[in-house]
C-alpha positions as CSV (number, residue, x, y, z in Angstrom):
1,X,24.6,51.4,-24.0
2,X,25.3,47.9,-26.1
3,X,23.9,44.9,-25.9
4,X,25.1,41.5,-24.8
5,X,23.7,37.9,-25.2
6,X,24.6,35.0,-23.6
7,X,24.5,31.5,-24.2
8,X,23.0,29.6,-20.6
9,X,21.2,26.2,-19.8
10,X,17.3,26.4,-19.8
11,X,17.3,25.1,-15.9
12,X,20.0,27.9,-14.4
13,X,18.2,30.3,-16.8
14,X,14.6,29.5,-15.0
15,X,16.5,29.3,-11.5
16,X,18.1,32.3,-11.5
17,X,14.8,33.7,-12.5
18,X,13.2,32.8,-9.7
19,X,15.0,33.9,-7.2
20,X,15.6,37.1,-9.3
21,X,11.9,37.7,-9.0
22,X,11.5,37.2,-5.4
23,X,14.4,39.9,-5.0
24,X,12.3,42.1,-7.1
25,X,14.9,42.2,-9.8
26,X,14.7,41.2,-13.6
27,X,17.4,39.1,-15.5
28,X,18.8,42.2,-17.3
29,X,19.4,44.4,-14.1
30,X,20.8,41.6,-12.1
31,X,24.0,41.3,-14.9
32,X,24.0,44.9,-14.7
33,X,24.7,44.8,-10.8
34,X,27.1,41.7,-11.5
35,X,29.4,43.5,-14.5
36,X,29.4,46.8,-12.5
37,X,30.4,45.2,-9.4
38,X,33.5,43.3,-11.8
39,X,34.2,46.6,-13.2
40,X,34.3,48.3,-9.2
41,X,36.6,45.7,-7.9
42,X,38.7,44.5,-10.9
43,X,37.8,41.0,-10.4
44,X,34.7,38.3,-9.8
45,X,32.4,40.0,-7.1
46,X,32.0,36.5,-5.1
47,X,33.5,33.6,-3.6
48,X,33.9,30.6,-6.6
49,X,32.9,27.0,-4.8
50,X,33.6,23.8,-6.0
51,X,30.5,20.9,-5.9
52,X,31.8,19.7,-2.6
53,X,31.1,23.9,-1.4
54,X,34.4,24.5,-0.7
55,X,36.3,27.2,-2.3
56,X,39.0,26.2,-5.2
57,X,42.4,26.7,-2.3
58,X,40.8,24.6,0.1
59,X,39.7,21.9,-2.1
60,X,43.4,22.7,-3.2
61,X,44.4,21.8,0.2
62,X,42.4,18.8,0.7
63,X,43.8,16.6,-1.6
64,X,47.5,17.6,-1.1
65,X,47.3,16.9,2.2
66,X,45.5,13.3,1.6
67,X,48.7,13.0,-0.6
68,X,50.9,14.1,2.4
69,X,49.0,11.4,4.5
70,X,48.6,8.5,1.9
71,X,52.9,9.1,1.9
72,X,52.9,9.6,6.1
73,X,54.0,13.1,5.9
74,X,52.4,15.7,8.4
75,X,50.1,13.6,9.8
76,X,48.3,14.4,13.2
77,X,45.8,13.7,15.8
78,X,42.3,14.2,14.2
79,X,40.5,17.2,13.8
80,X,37.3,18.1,14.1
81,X,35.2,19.7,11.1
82,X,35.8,23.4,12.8
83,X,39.8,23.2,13.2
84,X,39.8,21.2,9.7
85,X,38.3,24.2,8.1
86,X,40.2,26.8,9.9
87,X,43.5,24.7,8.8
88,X,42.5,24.9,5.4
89,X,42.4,29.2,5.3
């Protein structure tokens, strides 16, 4: 075993210990689960969102298509908030 310390914000440390708690689950097994689960699947074990909730390509998408539209290019009839989303995947 080593060890590992980490560097975090008093407010996402007391947070995250909250809802670790409810889940039965202390600080140190939750990284456990988290590095494991890096380790298993050669990569970050969950879906990154922006502040907006939306993941990094669709954000991605968002704005290159309000450049598209701000220059006239591929614009369309509007879409409602379900086809928008399913455009953006």
């Amino acid at each position: 075993m080593t060890t590992i310390q980490i560097r975090i914000d008093e407010k996402t440390k007391n947070t995250a210990k909250k809802v670790l708690d409810e889940l039965g689950l202390d600080m140190s097994a939750a990284i456990k689960m988290y590095l494991k689960q890096i380790a298993i699947r050669n990569g970050i074990p969950l879906q990154l969102l922006t502040e907006n909730g939306l993941t990094l390509e669709q954000e991605r998408n968002i704005l290159k298509a309000s450049e598209e539209a701000k220059k006239g290019k591929n614009v369309t009839k509007p879409l409602s908030h379900k086809e928008a989303l399913e455009y953006l995947d």
